[in-house]
N, C-alpha and C positions, 0 to 999 in steps of 0.2 A: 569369474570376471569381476572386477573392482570395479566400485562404481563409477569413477572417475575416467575409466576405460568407457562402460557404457556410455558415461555423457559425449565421452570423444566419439564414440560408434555415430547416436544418435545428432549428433550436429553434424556428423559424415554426411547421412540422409538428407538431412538440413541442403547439405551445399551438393549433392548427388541432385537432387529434385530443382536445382537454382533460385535455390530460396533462404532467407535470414531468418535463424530463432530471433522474435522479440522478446525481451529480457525487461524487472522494472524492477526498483524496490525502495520497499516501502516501509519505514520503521513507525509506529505508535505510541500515542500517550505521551508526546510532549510537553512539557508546561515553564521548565525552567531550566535555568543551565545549570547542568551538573556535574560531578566527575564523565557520571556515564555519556551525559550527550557532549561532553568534546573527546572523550574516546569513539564515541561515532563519528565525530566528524575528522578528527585524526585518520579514523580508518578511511574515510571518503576520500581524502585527500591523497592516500597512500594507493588507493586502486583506481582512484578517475572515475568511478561511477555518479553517476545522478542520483543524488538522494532526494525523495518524495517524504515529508515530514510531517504525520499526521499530529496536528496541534490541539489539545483541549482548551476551546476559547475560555471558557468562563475562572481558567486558572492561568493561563496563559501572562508573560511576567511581560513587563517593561525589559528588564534584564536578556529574556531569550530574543525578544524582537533584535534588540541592540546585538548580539551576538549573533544571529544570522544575517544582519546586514551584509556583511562582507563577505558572505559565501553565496556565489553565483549559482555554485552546480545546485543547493539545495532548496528544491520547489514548498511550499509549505498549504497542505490541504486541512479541511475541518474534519477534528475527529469528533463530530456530535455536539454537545454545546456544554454537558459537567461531569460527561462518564459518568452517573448517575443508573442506577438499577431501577428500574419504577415497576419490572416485573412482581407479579405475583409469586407468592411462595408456592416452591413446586415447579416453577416456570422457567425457564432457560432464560438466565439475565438478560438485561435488553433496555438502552435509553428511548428508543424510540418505536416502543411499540403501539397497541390499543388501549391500554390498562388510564391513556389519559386524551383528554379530547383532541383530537386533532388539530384544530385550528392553538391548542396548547405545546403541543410539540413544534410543528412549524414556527410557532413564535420563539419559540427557544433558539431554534436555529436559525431564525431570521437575527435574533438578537448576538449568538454566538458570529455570525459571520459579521457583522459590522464591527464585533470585536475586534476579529483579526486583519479587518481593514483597516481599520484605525492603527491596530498594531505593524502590521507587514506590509502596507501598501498591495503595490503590483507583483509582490513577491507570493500574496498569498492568491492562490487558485482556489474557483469556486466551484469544487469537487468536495463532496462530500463523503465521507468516511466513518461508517455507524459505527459505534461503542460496541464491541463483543460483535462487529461484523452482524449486524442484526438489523434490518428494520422490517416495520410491516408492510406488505404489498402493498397495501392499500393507497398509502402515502407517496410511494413513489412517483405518479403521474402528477403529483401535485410538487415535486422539486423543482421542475422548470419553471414554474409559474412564478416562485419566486426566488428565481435566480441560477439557480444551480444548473451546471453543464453536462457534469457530471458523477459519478457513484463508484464507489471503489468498495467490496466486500470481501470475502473468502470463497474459492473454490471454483469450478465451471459456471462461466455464465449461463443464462438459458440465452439470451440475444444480446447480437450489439446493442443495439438504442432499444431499453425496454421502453422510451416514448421519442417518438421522431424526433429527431435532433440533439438527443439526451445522451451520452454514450457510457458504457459500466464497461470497466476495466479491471479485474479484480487481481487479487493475489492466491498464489497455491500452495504454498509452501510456505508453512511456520514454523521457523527453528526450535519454537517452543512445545514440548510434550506439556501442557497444562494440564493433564489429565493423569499423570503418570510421574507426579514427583517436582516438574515445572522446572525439568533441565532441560537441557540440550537432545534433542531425540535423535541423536547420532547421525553419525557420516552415512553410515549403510543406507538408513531409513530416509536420512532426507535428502541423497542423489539418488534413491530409487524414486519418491516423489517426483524430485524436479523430472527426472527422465521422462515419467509418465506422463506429467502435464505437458511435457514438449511433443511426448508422439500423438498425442491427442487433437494439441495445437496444429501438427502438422497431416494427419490423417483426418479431421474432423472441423476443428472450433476455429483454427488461424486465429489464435486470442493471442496478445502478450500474455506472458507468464510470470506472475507476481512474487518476489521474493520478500517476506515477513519477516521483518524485525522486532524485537522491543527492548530500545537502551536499558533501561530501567530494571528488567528482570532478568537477560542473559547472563549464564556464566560461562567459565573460559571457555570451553567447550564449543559452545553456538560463536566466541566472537570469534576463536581461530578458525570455526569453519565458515562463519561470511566473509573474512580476509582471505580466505584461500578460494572461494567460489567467484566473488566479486574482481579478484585478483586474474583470476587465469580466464572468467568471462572477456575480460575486457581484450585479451591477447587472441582467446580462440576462434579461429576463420568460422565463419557461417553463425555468428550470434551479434549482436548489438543490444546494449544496455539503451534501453531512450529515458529520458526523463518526461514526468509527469507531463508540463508545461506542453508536448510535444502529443503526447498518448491523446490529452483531453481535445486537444486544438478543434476546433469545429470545422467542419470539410472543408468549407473556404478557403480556412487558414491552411489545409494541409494539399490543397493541390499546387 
């Protein structure tokens, strides 16, 4: 069976059970425009999807702001506040972990997000997005406090709202093997992913399921297969692509 057959099986169940796969994605490490980010947005415009654009405030350009003006469908969230590694060596990279005081990181990203206010207005959502998908536990009960709605990381949530009102949304699926060369980790390998994250979703979590991008480092490989996944998502019955702006909304907003 080809995997693209499985996903057709799996969204079958989707619409057997009268239920929608939720679908989302999400590219990283923004800061300027470049070939690669109007080949992204070229591709957004060619499949209709919502793009959710994690932005690094403390590089973040005059120039990118200006260039996403004019694109509605694209939500723009905080990836972190300088992509910065403050890990220890031996440590699995990480901007925002313990290695600095806490009330020092929070200021980073108090500081980072008034960036991208200043930058993006209403365009930019105050969801946050850790460097290397990483932060410390510790920290996260303290993102509402100041400010933050929401948390976007990699993999199976453990709960909706790790703090009441708070909601994490994550992603499952990274086109990138970074461990293995820092291509494309193949067709096979990542609609047997997405497959899994959806029966999981559907048997277990009822999570959106996050699709990972990164302009900057894909080659042809991952862009023709998020043009052919983002492409035929958006036609195949029993799925729905949402946009951020819609995932994060606080329950108020979403009844």
């Amino acid at each position: 069976m080809s995997g693209w057959t499985a996903l057709d099986q799996e969204l079958a169940h989707w619409r057997d059970a009268g239920r929608e796969a939720m679908l989302w994605w999400r590219d990283d490490d923004a800061v300027d425009v470049t070939p690669a980010l109007e080949r992204l947005i070229a591709l957004q415009h060619e499949t209709a999807a919502p793009l959710s654009l994690a932005v690094v405030p403390a590089h973040a350009t005059e120039a990118l702001a200006g260039r996403l003006a004019g694109e509605p469908a694209v939500d723009v969230l905080q990836h972190g506040y300088a992509h910065v590694n403050h890990a220890s060596a031996g440590e699995k990279k990480a901007e925002l972990g313990l290695n600095r005081p806490a009330m020092i990181v929070l200021g980073d990203l108090g500081t980072g997000w008034m960036a991208l206010e200043r930058l993006f207005g209403a365009r930019a959502l105050n969801v946050l997005v850790p460097p290397w998908n990483r932060i410390a536990p510790p920290l996260v009960p303290a993102l509402p406090e100041i400010g933050y709605r929401g948390l976007s990381t990699f993999g199976a949530r453990l709960r909706t709202e790790p703090v009441r009102g708070f909601r994490q949304i994550n992603t499952h699926l990274d086109l990138i093997d970074w461990k293995g060369g820092r291509g494309f980790v193949g067709i096979d390998a990542a609609l047997d992913t997405l497959v899994r994250a959806l029966q999981t979703s559907r048997t277990t979590t009822a999570e959106p399921i996050g699709v990972l991008s990164h302009h900057l480092a894909m080659d042809a490989g991952a862009w023709d297969f998020l043009l052919s996944l983002l492409g035929r998502a958006r036609t195949m019955p029993g799925v729905d692509i949402k946009p951020a702006h819609d995932l994060f909304a606080s329950r108020e907003q979403r009844v």
